[in-house]
C-alpha positions as CSV (number, residue, x, y, z in Angstrom):
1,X,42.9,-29.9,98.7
2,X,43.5,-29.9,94.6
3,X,41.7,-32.4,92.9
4,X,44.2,-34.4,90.8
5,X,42.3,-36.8,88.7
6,X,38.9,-37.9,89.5
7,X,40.1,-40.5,92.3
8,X,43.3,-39.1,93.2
9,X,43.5,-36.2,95.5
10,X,46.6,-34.2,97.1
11,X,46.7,-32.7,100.3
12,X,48.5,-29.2,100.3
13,X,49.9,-27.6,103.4
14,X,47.6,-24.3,103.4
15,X,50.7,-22.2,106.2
16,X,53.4,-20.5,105.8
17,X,56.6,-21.4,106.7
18,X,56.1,-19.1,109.4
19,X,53.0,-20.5,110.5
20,X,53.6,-24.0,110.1
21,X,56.9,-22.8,112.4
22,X,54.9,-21.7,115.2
23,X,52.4,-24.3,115.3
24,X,55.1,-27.0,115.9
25,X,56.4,-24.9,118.2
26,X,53.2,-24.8,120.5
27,X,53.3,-28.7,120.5
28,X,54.4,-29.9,123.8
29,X,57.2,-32.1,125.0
30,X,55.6,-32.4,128.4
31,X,52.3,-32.4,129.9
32,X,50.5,-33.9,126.8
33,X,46.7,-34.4,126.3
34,X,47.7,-38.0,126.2
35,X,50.3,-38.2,129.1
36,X,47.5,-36.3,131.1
37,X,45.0,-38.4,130.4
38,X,47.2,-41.2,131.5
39,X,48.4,-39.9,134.5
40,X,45.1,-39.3,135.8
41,X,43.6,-42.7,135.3
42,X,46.9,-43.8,137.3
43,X,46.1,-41.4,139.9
44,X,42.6,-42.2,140.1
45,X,44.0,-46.0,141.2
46,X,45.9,-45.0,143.9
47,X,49.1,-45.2,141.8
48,X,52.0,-42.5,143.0
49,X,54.7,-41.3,140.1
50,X,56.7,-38.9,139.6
51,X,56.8,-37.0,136.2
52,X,59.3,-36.2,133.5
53,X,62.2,-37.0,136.4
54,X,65.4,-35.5,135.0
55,X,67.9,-37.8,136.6
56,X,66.1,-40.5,134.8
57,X,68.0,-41.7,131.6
58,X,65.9,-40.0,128.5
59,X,63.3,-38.3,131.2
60,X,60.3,-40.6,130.9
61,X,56.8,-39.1,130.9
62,X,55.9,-41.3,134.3
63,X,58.3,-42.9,136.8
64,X,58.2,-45.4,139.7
65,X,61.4,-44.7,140.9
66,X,61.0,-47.5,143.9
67,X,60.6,-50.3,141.3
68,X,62.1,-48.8,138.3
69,X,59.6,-48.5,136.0
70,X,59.6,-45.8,133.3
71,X,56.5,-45.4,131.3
72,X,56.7,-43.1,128.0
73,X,53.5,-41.7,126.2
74,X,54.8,-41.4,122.6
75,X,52.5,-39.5,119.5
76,X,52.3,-41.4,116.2
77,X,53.8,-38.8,114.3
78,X,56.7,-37.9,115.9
79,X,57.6,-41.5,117.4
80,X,57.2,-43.2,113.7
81,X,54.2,-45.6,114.3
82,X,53.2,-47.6,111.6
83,X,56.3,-45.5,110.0
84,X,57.0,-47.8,107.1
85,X,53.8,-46.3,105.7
86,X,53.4,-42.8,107.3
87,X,56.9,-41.7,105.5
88,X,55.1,-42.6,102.2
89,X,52.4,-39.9,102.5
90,X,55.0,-37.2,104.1
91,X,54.8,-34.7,100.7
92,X,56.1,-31.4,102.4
93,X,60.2,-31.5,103.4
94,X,60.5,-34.8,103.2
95,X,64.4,-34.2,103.6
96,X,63.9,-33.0,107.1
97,X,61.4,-34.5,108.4
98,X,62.0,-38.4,107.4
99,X,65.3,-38.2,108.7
100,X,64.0,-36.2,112.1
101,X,61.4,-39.2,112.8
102,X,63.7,-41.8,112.0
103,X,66.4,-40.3,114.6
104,X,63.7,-40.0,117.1
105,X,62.6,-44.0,116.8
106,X,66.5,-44.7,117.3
107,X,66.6,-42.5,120.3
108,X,63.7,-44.3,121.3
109,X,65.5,-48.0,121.0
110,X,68.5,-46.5,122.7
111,X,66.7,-45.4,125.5
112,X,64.9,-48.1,126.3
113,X,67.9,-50.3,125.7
114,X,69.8,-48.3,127.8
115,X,67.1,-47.8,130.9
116,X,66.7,-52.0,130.6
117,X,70.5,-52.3,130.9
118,X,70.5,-50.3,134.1
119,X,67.6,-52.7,135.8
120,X,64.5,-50.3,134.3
121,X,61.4,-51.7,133.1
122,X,60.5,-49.8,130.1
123,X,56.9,-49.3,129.0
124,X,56.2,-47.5,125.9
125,X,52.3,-46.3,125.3
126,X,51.2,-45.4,121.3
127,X,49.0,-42.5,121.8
128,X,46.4,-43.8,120.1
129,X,46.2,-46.5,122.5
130,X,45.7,-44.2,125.2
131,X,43.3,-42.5,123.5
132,X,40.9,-45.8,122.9
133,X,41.4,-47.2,126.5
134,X,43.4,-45.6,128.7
135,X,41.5,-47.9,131.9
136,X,43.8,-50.6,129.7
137,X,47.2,-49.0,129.3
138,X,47.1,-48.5,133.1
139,X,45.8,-52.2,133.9
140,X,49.4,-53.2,131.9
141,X,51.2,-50.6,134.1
142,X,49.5,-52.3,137.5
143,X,50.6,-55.8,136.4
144,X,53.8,-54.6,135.8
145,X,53.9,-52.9,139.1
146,X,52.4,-55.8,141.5
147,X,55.1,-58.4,139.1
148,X,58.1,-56.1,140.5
149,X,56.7,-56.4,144.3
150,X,57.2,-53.3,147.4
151,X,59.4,-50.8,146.9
């Protein structure tokens, strides 16, 4: 960090291109901390899913294909939450990367638009809220489920 002013201070990215390259690289699409965290409280219930199902418009993270329920486990940063102020403190390639979140919270809308045209019922899970009480993320999921009846 530089110190700016006495109460100002500026974050610097301390990689290299190359670096900063291969740590985004190493973040996972599938098989997050979060989704796994998830997955297992589900699991722990009695609750039977299937996972990243690739016949499943925009390949949710969890799936009960019987009642058509897609659940996705979406991080903050790369799923825009409370975006309207994250893009604000986005100093480094801001030309990339503002335009990169904002195309994934539109591929978000259009899948979940999409999945509810075809009869799915879409739940999306912030990350964060998994992290703080995943025992309640999954009591939405088993409302849901009982709600949609047997398969």
């Amino acid at each position: 960090m530089i110190l700016v002013s006495k109460c100002e201070v500026k974050k610097m990215d301390n990689h290299t291109p190359e670096q900063r390259r291969k740590n985004m690289q190493a973040i996972k699409s599938k098989n997050s901390k979060i989704e796994l965290t998830l997955r297992k409280e589900l699991w722990s219930r009695g609750l039977r899913y299937q996972k990243n199902v690739k016949t499943v418009f925009g390949r949710p993270d969890i799936v009960f294909k019987g009642k058509k329920v897609a659940v996705f486990c979406d991080g903050e940063f790369w799923h825009g939450y409370d975006w309207e102020h994250k893009k604000n403190n986005i100093q480094s390639r801001r030309d990339y990367w503002i335009p990169k979140i904002e195309r994934n919270m539109a591929r978000d809308r259009e899948v979940t638009a999409k999945l509810e045209s075809e009869g799915w019922t879409v739940l999306r899970f912030w990350e964060k809220e998994i992290k703080d009480d995943v025992e309640k993320c999954a009591d939405r999921i088993e409302v849901v489920l009982g709600a949609i009846g047997p398969d």
